[in-house]
Biopython code that builds the backbone (N, CA, C, O; Angstrom):
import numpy as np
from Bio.PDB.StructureBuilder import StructureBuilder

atoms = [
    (1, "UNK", "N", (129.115, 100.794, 98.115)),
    (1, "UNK", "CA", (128.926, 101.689, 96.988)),
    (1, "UNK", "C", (130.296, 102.145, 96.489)),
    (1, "UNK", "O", (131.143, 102.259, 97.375)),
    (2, "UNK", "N", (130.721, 102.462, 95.094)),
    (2, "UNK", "CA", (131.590, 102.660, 94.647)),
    (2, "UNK", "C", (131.507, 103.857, 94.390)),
    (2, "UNK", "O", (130.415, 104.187, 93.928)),
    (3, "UNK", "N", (132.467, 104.883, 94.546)),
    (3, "UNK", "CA", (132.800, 106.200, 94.299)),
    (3, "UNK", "C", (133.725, 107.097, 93.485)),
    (3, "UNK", "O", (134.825, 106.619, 93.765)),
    (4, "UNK", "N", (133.925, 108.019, 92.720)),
    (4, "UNK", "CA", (134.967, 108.217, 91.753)),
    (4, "UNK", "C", (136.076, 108.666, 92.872)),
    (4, "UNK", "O", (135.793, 109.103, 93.988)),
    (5, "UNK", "N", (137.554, 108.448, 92.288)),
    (5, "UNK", "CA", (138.209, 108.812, 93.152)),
    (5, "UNK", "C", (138.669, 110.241, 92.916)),
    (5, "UNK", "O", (138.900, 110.719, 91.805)),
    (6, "UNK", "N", (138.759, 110.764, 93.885)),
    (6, "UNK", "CA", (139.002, 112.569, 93.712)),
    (6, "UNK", "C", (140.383, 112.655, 93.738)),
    (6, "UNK", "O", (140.970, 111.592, 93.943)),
    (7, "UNK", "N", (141.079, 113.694, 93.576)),
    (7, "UNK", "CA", (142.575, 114.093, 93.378)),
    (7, "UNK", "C", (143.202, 114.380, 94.861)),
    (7, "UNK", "O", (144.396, 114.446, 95.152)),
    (8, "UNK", "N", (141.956, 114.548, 95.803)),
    (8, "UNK", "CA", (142.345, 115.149, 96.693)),
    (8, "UNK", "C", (142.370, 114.266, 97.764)),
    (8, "UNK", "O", (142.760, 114.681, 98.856)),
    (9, "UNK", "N", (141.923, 112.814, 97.590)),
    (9, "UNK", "CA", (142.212, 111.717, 98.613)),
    (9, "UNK", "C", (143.360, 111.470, 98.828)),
    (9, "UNK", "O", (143.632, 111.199, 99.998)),
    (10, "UNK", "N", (144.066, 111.464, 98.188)),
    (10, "UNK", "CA", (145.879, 110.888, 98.528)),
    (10, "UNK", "C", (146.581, 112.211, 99.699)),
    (10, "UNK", "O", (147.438, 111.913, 100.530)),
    (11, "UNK", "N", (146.002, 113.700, 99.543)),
    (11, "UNK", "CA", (146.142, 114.534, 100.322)),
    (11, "UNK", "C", (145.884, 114.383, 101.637)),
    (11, "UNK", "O", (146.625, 114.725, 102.559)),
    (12, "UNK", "N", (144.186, 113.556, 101.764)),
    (12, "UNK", "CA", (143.620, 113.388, 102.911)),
    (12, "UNK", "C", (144.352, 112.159, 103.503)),
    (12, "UNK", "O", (144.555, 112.118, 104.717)),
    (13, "UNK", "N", (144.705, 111.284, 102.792)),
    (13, "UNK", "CA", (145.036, 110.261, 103.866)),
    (13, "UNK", "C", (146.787, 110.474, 104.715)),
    (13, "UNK", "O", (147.200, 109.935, 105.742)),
    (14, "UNK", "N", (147.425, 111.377, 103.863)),
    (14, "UNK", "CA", (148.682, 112.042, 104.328)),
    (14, "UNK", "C", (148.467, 113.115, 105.616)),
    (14, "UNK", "O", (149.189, 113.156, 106.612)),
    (15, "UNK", "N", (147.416, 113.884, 105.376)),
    (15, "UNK", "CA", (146.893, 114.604, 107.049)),
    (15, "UNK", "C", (146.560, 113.708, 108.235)),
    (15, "UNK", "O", (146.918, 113.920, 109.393)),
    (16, "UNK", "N", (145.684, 112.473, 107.718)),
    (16, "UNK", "CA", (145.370, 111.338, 108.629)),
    (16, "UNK", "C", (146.225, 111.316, 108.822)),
    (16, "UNK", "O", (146.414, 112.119, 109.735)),
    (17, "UNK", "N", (147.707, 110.530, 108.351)),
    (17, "UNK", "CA", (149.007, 109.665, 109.033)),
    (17, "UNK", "C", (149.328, 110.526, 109.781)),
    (17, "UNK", "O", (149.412, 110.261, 110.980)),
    (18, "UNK", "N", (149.636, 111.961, 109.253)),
    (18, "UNK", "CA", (150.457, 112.975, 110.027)),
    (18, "UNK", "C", (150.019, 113.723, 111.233)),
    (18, "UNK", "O", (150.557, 113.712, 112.340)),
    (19, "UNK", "N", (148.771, 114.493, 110.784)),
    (19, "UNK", "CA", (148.097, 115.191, 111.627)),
    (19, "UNK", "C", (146.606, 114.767, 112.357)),
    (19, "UNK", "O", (146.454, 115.274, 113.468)),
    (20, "UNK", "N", (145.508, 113.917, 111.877)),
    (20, "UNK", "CA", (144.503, 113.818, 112.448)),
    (20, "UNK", "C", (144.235, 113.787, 114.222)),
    (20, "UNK", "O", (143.065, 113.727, 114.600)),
    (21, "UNK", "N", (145.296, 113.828, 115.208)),
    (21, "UNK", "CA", (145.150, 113.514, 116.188)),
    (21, "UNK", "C", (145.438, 115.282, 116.800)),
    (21, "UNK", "O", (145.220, 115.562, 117.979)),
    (22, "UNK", "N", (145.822, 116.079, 116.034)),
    (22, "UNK", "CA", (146.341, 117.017, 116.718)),
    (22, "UNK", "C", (145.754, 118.397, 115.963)),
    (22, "UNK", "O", (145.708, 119.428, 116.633)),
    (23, "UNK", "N", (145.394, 118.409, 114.842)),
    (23, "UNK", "CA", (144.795, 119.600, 114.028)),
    (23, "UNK", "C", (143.955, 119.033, 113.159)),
    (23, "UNK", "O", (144.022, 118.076, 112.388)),
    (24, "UNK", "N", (142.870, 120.102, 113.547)),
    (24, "UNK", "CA", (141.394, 120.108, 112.887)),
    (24, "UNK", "C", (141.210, 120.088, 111.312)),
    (24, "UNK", "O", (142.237, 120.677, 110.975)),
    (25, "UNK", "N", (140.381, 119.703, 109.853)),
    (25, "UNK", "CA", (140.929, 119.663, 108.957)),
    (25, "UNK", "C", (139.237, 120.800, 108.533)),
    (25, "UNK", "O", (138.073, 120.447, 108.723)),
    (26, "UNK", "N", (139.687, 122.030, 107.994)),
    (26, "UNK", "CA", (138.730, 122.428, 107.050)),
    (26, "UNK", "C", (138.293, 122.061, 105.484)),
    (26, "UNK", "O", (139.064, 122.379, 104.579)),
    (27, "UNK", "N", (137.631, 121.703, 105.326)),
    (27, "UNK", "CA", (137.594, 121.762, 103.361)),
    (27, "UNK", "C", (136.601, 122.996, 102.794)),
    (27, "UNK", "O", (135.452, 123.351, 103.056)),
    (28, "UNK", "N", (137.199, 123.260, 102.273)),
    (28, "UNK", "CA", (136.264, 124.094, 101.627)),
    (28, "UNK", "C", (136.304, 124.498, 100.177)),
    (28, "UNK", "O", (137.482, 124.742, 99.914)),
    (29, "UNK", "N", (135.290, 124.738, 98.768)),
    (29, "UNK", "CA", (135.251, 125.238, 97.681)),
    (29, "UNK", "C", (134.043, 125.019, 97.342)),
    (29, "UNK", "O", (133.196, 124.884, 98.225)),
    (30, "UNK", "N", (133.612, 124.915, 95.652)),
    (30, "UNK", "CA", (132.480, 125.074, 95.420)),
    (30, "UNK", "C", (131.421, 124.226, 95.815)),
    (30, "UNK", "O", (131.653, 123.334, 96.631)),
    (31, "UNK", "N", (130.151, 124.403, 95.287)),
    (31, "UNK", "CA", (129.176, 123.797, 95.420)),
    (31, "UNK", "C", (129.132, 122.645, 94.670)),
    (31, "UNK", "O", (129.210, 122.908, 93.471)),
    (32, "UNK", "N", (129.007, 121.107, 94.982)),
    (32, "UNK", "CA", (128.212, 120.035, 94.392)),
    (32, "UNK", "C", (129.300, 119.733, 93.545)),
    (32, "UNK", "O", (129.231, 119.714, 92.316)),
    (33, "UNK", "N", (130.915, 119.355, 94.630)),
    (33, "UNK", "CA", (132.055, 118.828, 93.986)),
    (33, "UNK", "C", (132.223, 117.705, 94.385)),
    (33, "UNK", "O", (133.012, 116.951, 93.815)),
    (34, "UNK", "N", (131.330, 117.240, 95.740)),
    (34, "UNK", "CA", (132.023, 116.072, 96.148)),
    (34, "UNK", "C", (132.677, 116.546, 97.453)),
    (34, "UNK", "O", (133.256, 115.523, 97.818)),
    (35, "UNK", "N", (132.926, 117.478, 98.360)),
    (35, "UNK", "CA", (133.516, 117.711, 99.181)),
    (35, "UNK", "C", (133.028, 116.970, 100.857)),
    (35, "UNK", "O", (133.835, 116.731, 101.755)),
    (36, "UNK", "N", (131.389, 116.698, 100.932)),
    (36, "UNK", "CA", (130.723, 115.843, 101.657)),
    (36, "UNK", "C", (131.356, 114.313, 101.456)),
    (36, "UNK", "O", (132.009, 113.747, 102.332)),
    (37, "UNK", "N", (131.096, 113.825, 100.338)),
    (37, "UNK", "CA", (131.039, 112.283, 99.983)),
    (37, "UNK", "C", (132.642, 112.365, 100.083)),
    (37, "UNK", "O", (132.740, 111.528, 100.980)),
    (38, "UNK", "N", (133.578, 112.634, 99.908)),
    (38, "UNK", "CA", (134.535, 112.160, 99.962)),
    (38, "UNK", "C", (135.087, 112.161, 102.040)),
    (38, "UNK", "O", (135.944, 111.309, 102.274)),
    (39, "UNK", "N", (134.762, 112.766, 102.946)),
    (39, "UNK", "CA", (134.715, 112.915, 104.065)),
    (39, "UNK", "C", (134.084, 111.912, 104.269)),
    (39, "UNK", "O", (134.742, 111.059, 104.865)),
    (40, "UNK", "N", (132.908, 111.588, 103.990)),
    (40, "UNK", "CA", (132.042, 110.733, 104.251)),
    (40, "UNK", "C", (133.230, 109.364, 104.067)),
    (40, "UNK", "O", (133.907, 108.909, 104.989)),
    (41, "UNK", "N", (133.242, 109.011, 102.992)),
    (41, "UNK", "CA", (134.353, 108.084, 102.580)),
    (41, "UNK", "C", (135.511, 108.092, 103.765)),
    (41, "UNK", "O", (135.939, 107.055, 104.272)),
    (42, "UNK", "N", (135.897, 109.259, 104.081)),
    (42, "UNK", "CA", (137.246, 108.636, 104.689)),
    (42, "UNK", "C", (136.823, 108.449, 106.528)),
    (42, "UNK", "O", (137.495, 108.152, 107.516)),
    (43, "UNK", "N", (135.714, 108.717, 106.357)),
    (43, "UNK", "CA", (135.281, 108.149, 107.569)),
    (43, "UNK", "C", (135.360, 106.580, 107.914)),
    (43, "UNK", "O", (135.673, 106.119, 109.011)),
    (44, "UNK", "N", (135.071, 105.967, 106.948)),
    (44, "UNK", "CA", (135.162, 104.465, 107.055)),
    (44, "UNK", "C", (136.899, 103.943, 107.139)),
    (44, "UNK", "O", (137.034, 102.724, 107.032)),
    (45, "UNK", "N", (137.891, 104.561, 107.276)),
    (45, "UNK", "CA", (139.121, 104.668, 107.363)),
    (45, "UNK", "C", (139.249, 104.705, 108.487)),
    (45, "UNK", "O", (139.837, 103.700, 108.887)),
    (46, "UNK", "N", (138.926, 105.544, 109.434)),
    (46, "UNK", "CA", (139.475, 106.098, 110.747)),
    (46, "UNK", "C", (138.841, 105.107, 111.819)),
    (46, "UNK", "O", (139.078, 105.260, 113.017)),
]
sb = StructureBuilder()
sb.init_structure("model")
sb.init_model(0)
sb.init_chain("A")
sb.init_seg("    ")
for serial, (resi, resn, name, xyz) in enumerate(atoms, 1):
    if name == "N":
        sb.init_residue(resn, " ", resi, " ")
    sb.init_atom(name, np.array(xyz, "f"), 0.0, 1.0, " ", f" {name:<3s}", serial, name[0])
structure = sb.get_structure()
């Protein structure tokens, strides 16, 4: 499935390189932005 790309992926994959092994990542803001599906997404990364 194809997904729009958010502004905030290039952020996430810079915490992956740097931090994913050592600090926990919160997201948080409004309702019904995309904040699930894009996690979801970078799951298939890791």
């Amino acid at each position: 499935m194809r997904y729009f790309r958010r502004k905030i992926y290039e952020d996430l994959l810079e915490w992956k390189n740097k931090w994913a092994g050592r600090y926990a990542l919160s997201i948080e803001g409004a309702r019904r932005v995309g904040k699930s599906t894009i996690v979801e997404e970078m799951t298939w990364l890791l």
